[in-house]
N, C-alpha and C positions, 0 to 999 in steps of 0.2 A: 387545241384544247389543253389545259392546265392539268388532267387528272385527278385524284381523287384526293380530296382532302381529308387524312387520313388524323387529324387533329380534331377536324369536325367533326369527323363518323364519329372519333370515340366521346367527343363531346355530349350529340345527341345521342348516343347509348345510353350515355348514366344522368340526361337530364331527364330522358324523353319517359322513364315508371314516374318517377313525380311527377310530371304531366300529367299523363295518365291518371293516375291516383289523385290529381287536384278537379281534371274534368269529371272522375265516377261522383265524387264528393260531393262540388258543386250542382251537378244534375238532380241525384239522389237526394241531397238537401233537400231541393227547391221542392220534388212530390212527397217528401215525407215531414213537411216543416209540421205538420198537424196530425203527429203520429206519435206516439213513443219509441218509433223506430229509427235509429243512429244508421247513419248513412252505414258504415265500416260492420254492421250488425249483417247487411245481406250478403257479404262475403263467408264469413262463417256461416251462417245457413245454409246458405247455398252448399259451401262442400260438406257440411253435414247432410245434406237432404241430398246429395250426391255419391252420400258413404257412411250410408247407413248403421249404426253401431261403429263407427270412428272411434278412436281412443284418441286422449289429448293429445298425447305422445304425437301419435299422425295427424291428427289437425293442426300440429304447431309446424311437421314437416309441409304441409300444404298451403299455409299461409303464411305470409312477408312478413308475421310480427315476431316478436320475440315471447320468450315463453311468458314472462309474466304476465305480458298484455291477453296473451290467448287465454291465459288462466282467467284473470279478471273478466274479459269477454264470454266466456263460458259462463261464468259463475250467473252474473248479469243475464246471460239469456236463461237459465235456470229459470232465474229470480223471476224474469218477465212471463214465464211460462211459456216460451218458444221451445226450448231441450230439456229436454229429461236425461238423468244418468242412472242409466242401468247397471253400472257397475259399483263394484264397491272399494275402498281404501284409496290407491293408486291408483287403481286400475278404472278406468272410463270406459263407460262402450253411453258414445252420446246418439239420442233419436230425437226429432222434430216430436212437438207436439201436434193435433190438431191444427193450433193458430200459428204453430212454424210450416207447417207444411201451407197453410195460405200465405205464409211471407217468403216462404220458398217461391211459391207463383208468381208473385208478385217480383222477388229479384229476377226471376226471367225474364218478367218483362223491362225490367229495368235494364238488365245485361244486353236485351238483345235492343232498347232505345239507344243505347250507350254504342254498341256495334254500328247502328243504323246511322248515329250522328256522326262516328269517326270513320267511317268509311265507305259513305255516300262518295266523298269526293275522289275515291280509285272507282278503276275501271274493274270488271270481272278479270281480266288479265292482269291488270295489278295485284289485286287481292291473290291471286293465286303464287303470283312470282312472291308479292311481299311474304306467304306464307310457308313458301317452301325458304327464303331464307331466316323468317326465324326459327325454322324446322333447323336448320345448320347452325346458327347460332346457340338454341338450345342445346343440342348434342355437343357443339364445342365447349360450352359453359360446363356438363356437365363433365366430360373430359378433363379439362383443366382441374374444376373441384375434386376430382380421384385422384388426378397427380399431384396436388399441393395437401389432400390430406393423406397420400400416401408416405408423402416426403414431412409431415409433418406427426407421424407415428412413429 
């Protein structure tokens, strides 16, 4: 045996979120083509309808965009009547309306299509080993982030 190709690992580490985020896309496209719902929209619902009175501030910590796209995507779900802001000035405290709390539903069901189609192919013993290492990965990712923005204070 040759051992581990430690070129590939880190390859398929930083291709394998664009993946991912190309198959949620694609899927969620195809059931919401006849929707005014944006694929990228059930993600912020979702961790809004997950965190209740959110402020931007922490939804922009909980989601992979950058701030201004989160800002635009807020504003936007405002506009659609999915979120309300209870807050005022700066300060956010965002809540699902009525018709986000049914597009909340509805990304569950989308998340857990999305689950079912990418992990049909492991086994119950896969799924559990693959998830206790990105249990490890995450905790070293967040490790490294403390030490490079400690060293960069």
């Amino acid at each position: 045996m040759g051992g581990i190709d430690n070129e590939a690992l880190a390859k398929t580490l930083v291709s394998f979120p664009r993946k991912v985020n190309q198959c949620m896309r694609l899927m969620t496209a195809r059931y919401l083509k006849d929707t005014r719902i944006r694929p990228h929209y059930l993600v912020f619902i979702s961790t809004i309808g997950c965190n209740d009175g959110i402020s931007q501030k922490e939804l922009n910590e909980h989601i992979a965009y950058d701030k201004s796209f989160v800002s635009t995507v807020v504003r936007e779900l405002i506009e659609l009547g999915f979120v309300t802001n209870d807050g005022s000035g700066k300060t956010h405290s965002l809540h699902l309306t009525d018709s986000g709390r049914d597009v909340f539903a509805m990304s569950g069901m989308m998340f857990a299509l999305l689950d079912k189609s990418l992990f049909d192919a492991l086994t119950e013993e896969e799924k559990e080993v693959l998830s206790r290492i990105m249990e490890k990965i995450d905790t070293r990712i967040d490790e490294i982030i403390a030490e490079y923005s400690k060293e960069d204070s």
